[in-house]
Structures are given as structure tokens and as C-alpha cells.
N, C-alpha and C positions, 0 to 999 in steps of 0.2 A: 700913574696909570696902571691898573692891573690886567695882568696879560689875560688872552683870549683866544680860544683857538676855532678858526676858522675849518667848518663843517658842512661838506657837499649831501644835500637832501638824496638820497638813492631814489625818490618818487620823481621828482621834477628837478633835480641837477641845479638849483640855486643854492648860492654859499651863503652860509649859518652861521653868525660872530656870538660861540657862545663863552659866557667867562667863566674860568680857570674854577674858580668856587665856585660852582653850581654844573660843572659836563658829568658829577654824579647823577643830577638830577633825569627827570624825562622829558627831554626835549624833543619839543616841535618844531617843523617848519614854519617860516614867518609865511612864506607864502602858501602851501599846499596842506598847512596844519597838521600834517599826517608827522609819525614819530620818525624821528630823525637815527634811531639806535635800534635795530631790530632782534640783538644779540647774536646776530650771524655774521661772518666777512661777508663785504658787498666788494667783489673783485671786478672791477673794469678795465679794459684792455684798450690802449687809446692808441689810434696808430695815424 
């Protein structure tokens, strides 16, 4: 099984199982289709 790295949407907060050869790629969300990488830090503060 080739790994996968699990990727919180910063638009609508569902997690993204994207695989290991292709997180170069431009990924979207599955659910809110919006890009998943915006070339910024998306910093959340959970308390």
C-alpha cells in the first residue's frame, strides 16, 4: 500500500487522503473542490 498523507481543507475543514506521488500535484477538495494548497501557512489555533 503506498503511503498517503492526510490533508485538512482550510475552506471547509474535511480531511484529504492525498498520495505521497502526486501532493506535488494541485490538489482539491473532495468535498468543497476549492485548492487544498494556497502557498501560504494556514495556522489554526485549537483550544
Amino acid at each position: 500500500m503506498s503511503e498517503a498523507f492526510h490533508i485538512v481543507c482550510p475552506h471547509c475543514g474535511v480531511v484529504n487522503r492525498i498520495p505521497a506521488a502526486r501532493i506535488s500535484e494541485q490538489a482539491k477538495c473532495g468535498k468543497c473542490h476549492r485548492s487544498l494548497f494556497s502557498g501560504h501557512p494556514n495556522v489554526r489555533f485549537i483550544s
